[in-house]
C-alpha positions in Angstrom: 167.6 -163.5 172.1 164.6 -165.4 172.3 166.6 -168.7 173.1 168.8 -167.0 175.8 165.1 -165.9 177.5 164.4 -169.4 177.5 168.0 -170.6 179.2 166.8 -167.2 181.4 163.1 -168.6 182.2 164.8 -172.1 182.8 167.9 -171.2 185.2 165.0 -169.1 186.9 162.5 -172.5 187.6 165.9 -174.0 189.3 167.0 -175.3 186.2 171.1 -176.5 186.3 172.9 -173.9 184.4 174.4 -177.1 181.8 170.7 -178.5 181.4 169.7 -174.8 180.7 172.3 -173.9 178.3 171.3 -177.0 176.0 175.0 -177.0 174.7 174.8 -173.3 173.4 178.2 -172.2 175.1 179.5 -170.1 172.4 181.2 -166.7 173.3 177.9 -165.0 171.3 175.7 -166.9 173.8 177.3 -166.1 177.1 176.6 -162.2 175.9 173.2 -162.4 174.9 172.5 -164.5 178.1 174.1 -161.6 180.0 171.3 -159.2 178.4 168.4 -161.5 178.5 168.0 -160.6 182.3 168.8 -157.4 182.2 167.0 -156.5 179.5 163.9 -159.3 179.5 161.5 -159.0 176.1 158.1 -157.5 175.8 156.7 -161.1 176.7 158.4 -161.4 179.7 155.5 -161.6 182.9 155.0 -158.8 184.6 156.9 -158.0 187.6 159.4 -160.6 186.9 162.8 -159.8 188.5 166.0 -162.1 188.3 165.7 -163.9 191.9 167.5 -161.9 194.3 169.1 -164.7 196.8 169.4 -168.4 196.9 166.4 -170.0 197.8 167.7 -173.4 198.5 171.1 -175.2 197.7 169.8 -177.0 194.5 168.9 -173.7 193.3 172.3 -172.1 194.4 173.8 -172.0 191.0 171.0 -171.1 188.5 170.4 -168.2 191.2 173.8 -167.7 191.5 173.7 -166.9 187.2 170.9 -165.0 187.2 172.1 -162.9 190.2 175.5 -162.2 188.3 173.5 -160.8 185.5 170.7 -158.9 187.8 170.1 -155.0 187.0 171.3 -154.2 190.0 174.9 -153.7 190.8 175.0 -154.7 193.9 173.8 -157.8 193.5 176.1 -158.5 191.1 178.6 -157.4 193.2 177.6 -159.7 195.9 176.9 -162.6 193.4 180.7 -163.0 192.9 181.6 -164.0 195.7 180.0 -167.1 195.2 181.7 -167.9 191.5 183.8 -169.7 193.1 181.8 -172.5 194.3 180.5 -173.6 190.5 183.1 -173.6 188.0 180.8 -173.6 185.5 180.3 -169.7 186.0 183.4 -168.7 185.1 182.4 -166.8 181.3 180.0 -165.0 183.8 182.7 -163.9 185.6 184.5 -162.7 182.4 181.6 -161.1 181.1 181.4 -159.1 184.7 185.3 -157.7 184.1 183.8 -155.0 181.2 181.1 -153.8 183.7 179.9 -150.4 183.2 180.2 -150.5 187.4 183.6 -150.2 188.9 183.0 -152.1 192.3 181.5 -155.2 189.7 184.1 -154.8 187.5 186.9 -154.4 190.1 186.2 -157.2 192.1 185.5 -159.7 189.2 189.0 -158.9 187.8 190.3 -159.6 191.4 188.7 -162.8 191.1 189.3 -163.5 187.8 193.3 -162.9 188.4 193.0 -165.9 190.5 191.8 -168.4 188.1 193.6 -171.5 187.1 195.1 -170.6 183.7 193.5 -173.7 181.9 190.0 -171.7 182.8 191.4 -168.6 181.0 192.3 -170.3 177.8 189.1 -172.6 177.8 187.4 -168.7 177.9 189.5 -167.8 175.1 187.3 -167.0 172.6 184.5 -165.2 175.1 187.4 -162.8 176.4 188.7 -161.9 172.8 185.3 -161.1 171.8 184.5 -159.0 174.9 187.9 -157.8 174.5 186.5 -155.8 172.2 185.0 -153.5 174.2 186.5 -150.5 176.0 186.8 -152.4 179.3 188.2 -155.9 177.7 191.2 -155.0 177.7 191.9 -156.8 181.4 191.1 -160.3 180.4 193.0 -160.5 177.0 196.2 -159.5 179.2 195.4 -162.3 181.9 194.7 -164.3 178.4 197.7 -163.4 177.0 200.1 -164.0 179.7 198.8 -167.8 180.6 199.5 -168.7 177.1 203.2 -166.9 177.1 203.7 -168.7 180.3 202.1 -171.8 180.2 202.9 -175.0 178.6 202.7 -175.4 174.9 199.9 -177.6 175.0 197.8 -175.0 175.8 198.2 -173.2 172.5 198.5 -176.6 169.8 194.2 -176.8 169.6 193.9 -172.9 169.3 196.1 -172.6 166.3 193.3 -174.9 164.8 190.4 -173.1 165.8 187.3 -172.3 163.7 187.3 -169.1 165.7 189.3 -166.5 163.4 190.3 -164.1 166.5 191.4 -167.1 168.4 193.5 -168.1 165.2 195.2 -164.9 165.4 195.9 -164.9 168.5 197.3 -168.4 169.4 199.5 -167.6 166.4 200.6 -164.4 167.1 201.9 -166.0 170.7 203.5 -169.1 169.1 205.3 -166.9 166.7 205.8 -164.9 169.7 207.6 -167.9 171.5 208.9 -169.7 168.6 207.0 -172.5 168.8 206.6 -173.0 165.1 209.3 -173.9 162.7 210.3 -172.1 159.5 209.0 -174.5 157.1 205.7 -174.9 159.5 205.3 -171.1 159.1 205.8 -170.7 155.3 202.9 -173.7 154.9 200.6 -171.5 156.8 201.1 -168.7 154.9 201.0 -170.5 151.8 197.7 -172.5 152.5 195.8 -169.8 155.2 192.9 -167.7 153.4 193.7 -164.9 156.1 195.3 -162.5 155.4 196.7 -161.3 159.1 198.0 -164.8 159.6 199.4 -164.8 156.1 201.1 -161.6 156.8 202.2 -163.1 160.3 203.5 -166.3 159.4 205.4 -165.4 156.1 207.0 -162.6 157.7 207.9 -164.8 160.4 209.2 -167.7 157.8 211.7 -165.2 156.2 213.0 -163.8 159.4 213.8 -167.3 160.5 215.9 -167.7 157.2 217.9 -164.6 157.6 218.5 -165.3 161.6 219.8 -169.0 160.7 220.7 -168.3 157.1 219.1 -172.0 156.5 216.5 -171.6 153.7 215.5 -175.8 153.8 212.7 -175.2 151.5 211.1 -172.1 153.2 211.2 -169.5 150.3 210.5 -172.0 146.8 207.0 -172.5 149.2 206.1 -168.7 149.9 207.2 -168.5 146.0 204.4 -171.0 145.1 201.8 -169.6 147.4 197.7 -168.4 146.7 198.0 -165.5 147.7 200.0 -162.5 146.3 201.0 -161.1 149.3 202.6 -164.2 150.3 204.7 -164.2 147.1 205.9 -161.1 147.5 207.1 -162.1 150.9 208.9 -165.1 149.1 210.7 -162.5 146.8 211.5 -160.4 149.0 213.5 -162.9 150.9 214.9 -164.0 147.3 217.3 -160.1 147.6 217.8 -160.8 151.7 219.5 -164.3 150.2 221.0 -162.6 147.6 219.8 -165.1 144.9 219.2 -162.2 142.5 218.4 -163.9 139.7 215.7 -166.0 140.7 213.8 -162.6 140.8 213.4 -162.4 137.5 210.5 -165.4 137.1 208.3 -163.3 138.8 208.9 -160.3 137.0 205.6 -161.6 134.9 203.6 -162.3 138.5 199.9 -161.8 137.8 199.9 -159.9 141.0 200.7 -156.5 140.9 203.0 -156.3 143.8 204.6 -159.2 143.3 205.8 -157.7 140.4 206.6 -154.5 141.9 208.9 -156.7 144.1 210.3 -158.0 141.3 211.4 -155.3 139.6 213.2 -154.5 142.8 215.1 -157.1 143.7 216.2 -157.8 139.7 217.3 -154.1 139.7 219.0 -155.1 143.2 221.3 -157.6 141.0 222.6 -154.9 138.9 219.6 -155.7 135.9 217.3 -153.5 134.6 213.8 -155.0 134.1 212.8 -153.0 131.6 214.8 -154.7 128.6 213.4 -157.9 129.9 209.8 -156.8 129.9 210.4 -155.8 126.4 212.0 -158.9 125.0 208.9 -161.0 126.4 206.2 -158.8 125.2 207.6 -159.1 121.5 208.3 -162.3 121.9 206.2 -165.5 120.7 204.9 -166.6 124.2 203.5 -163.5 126.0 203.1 -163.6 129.7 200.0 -161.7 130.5 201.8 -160.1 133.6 204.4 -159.1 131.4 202.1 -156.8 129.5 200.9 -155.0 133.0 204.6 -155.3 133.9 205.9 -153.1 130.7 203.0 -150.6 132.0 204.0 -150.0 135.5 208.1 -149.2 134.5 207.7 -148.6 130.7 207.9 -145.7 128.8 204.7 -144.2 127.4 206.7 -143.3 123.8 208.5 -146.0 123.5 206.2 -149.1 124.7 202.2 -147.6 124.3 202.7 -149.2 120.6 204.0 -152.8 121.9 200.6 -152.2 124.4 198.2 -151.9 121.9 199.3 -154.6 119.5 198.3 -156.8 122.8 195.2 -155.4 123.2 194.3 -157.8 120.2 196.8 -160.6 121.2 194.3 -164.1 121.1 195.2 -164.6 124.5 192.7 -162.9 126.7 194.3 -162.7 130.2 197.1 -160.6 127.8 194.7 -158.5 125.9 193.0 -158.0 129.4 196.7 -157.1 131.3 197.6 -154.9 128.1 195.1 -152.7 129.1 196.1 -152.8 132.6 199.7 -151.2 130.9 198.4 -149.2 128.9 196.0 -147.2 132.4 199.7 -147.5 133.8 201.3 -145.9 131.0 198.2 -143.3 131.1 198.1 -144.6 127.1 194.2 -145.2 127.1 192.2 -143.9 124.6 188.3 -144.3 124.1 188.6 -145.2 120.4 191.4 -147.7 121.0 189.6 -149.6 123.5 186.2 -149.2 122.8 186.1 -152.3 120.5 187.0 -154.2 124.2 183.7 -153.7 125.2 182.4 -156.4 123.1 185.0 -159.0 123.5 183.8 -162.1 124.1 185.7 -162.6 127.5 184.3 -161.0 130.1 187.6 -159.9 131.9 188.7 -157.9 129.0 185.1 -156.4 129.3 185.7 -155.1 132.6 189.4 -153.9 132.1 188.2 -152.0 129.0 185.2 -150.4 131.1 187.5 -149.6 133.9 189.7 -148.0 132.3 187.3 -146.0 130.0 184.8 -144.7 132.6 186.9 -141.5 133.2 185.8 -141.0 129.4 182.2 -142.0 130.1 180.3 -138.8 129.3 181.4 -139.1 125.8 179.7 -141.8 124.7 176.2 -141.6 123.4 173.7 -142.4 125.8 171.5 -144.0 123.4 174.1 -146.6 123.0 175.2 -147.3 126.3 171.3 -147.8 126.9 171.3 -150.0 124.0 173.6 -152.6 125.6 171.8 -152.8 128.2 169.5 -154.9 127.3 168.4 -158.7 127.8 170.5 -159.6 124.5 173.4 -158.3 125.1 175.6 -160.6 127.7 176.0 -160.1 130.9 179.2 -158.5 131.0 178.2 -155.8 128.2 175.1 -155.3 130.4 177.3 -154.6 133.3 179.3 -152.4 131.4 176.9 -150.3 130.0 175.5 -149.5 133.7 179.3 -148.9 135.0 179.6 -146.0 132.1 176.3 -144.9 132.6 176.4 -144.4 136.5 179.7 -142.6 135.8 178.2 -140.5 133.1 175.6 -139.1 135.6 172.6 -140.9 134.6 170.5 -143.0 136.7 169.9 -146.8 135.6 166.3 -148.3 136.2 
């Protein structure tokens, strides 16, 4: 706030509106310059009052700014009429379509309409943040429809942008308009840390496939992707292909709803996971997912047993997915995996405490308190608090 006040003082003494800015043009900035002159700090002189009219032509557009931010409606109102003659005004005028006032709100709207479509976009991330708000709904739809209209160019450096809304956006209109191909769309989802464009894109990928029914490399790279909901996406499309089988690598997925997914399509094909889930966790090489897999379809008589022989497997991604089956399998017991507690990887630790806090008031208290000491490691210390606090005592 305190640099917008300055940009205010500045753009007050005549100052041009770029010289004032020093280069802070971000969407944040615009809004905070917006409520610097409405709402002026406890240091601001006494009496001061955003300059009512132009008091020369050099000072036109700094007035101009000031005047479109000015307490009063009315001169706001009569400010925009004079947007036009400094380009340079136009987040002003985008800030002025959410006014609280209707006759400010529906004239800059008017004006705003009116604008060359290369403004709007350059506004892009201003209008999605003030977008928003109750009001901001006007300029995402003006937004909205210059990109779906307007050349492709338009949307190529947003799909890049460090802004996330803006990422979402341009994406959501290129998928919209089918600018991106297949393959580009399955590498976005496969590499992209968000989540809505991971969503967007792999959906988008696999809907291409089953429109064209032309894979060209689309499914093997939402297969191999980060993220799990990606996979999933990827094995999903494996049933739309009908390549059944493939399913069955990721039966063992050490995501939980890639596996569910799995399961799915594999029972598609006319094969029951369950024997194959089996087979691996007796087997020599144990997949950790495929003890967390036996879990979620097992049987509680028939597999607890081939669970708890994991528990001490020297693996400890499968001793700490065994206990995942076995909470699946609702197998747990506080004797059985008590000894977890002390395991000397910390992600047993935690499986082993999350899945015995609903016994937590049976330990002794002296012992939880015990572990938590400087001595013990950092994941027993941890521990001990977890059962504690779910015990009902309070932790110092």
């Amino acid at each position: 706030m305190d640099d917008a006040w300055t940009t205010v003082r500045q753009l007050a003494d005549g100052v041009p509106l770029r010289e004032a800015l020093g280069g802070r043009e971000s969407a944040e900035y615009w809004v905070a310059l917006d409520l610097a002159v409405r709402y002026p700090p406890w240091y601001a002189p006494d009496g001061w009052d955003p300059p009512r009219r132009d008091r020369s032509a050099a000072r036109a557009e700094p007035a101009t700014a000031l005047a479109l931010c000015h307490p009063d409606g009315r001169i706001r109102e009569a400010a925009l009429d004079r947007v036009s003659r400094y380009p340079d005004l136009l987040p002003l005028l985008v800030v002025r379509c959410v006014d609280w006032a209707a006759p400010v709100r529906g004239r800059a709207r008017a004006l705003l309409a009116e604008a060359p479509a290369a403004g709007l976009v350059a506004q892009v991330e201003l209008i999605l943040l003030l977008g928003r708000r109750e009001r901001g709904g006007f300029a995402v739809e003006l937004l909205g429809r210059a990109l779906r209209e307007g050349p492709a160019e338009f949307l190529h450096p947003l799909l890049a942008s460090a802004d996330r809304a803006t990422r979402r956006f341009a994406h959501r209109t290129a998928v919209e308009r089918g600018l991106l191909p297949p393959l580009g769309l399955a590498r976005i989802a496969a590499r992209s840390g968000d989540a809505v464009l991971q969503d967007l894109c792999a959906e988008a990928a696999v809907t291409a496939v089953r429109e064209t029914g032309r894979d060209d490399g689309v499914i093997g790279i939402l297969l191999t992707a980060r993220s799990g909901r990606v996979r999933a996406a990827g094995v999903t499309a494996l049933r739309r292909a009908g390549r059944y089988e493939e399913a069955r690598a990721h039966l063992t997925d050490r995501s939980g709803v890639v596996r569910a997914c799995a399961r799915y399509v594999v029972r598609q094909g006319g094969t029951d996971p369950l024997p194959l889930y089996r087979a691996v966790c007796t087997g020599d090489a144990v997949a950790p997912g495929a003890a967390a897999g036996l879990g979620e379809c097992g049987d509680r008589k028939a597999d607890a047993g081939t669970l708890w022989a994991l528990v001490r497997h020297p693996v400890p991604a499968v001793r700490a997915q065994a206990v995942t089956g076995l909470r699946a399998l609702d197998a747990v017991t506080r004797e059985g995996l008590t000894p977890l507690l002390d395991d000397p990887s910390p992600a047993v630790v935690r499986a082993a405490t999350g899945a015995l806090l609903p016994y937590a008031a049976e330990f002794p208290v002296a012992w939880l308190r015990g572990r938590d000491g400087p001595e013990s490691p950092r994941a027993v210390r941890v521990a001990a608090r977890r059962l504690l606090r779910a015990a009902g005592f309070r932790i110092n």
